[in-house]
Every structure is written in C-alpha cells, then in structure tokens.
C-alpha positions as CSV (number, residue, x, y, z in Angstrom):
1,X,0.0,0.0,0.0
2,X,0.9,3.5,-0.5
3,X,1.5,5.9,2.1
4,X,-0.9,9.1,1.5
5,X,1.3,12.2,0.9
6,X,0.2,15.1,3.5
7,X,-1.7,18.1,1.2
8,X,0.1,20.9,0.1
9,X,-2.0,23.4,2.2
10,X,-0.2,21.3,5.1
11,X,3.3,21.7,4.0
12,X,3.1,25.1,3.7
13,X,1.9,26.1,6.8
14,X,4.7,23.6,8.4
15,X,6.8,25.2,6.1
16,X,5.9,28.9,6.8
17,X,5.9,27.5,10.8
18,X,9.6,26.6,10.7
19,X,10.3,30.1,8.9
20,X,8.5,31.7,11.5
21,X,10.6,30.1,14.1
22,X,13.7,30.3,12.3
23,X,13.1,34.1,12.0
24,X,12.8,35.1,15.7
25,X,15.7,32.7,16.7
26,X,18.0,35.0,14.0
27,X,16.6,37.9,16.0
28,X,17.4,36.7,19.0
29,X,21.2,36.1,18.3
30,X,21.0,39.6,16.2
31,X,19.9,40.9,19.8
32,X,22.5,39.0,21.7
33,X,25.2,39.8,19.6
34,X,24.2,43.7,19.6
35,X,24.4,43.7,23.6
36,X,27.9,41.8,24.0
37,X,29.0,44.2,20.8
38,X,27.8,47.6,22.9
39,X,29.3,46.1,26.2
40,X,33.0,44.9,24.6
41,X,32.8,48.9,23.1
42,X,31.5,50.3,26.4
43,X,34.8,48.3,28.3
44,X,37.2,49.8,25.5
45,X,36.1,52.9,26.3
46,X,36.9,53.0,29.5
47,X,40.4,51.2,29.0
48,X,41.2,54.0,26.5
49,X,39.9,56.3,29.3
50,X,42.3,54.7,32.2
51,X,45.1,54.6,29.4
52,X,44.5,58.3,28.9
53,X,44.8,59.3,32.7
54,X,48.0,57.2,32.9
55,X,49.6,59.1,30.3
56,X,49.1,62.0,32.3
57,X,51.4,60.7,35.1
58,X,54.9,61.1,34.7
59,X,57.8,58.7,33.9
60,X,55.4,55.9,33.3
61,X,56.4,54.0,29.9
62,X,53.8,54.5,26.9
63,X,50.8,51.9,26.2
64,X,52.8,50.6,23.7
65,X,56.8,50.3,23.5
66,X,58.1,51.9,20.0
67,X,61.1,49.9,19.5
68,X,59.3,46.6,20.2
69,X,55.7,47.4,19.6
70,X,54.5,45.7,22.8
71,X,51.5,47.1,24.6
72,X,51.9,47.7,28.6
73,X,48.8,46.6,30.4
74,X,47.1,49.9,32.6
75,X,47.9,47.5,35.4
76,X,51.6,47.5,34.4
77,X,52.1,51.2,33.9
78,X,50.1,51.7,37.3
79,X,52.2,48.9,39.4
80,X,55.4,51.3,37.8
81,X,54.2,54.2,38.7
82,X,53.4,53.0,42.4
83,X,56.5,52.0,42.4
84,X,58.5,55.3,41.7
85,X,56.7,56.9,44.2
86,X,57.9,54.2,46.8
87,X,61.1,54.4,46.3
C-alpha cells in the first residue's frame, strides 16, 4: 500500500511555521550579539579612558613600546608608577 502524501496546504503552513521560528531565533542572536557588541565597546572605552589618565602621570612608559611594539597593560604602567613613588 501506499503511504498518502500530506496536502500541500499542510506543508506550507509547516513550512511557513519553521520560517517563522527560524526568523525570531535569527533575531534573537542579532539581539545577543548587539548587547555583548555595545558592552565589549563600552569596556574599550573606558580602558582607552584609564590609558589616557596614565599618560598623564609622569615617567610611566607608553601603552605601547616603539622599539618593540608591545602594549603595557594599565595594570603594568600603574604597578610602575606606584612604584616610583615608593622608592
């Protein structure tokens, strides 16, 4: 016997039902990726902020060495700059 094929009408809505679903899921990650993107700026920001201040202080070494093009962490520059004024 021959297995009776579901009508078309019925395919398309399980069709247009997976779309559907397909659809908000996309939105959701969109929505996910948009807050981690606006939160990973926000905390750049502020490390360019913190960076900024640091440059301010004097004797510290830049944010990033020119003969070797390594970046100093705002912990680093802060730990040297504690430690001048210990000494």
């Amino acid at each position: 016997m021959a297995t009776k094929k579901p009508a078309v009408s019925t395919l398309l809505k399980a069709a247009n039902a997976r779309i559907e679903a397909l659809e908000k899921e996309v939105r959701s990650k969109e929505s996910s990726y948009k807050y981690a993107q606006d939160g990973r700026t926000a905390a750049e920001n502020e490390l360019a902020q913190v960076h900024a201040f640091l440059d301010t202080l004097p004797g510290l070494p830049p944010e990033t060495d020119r003969e070797t093009y390594k970046k100093h962490s705002a912990m680093t520059r802060l730990a040297a700059w504690l430690a001048m004024k210990v000494n």
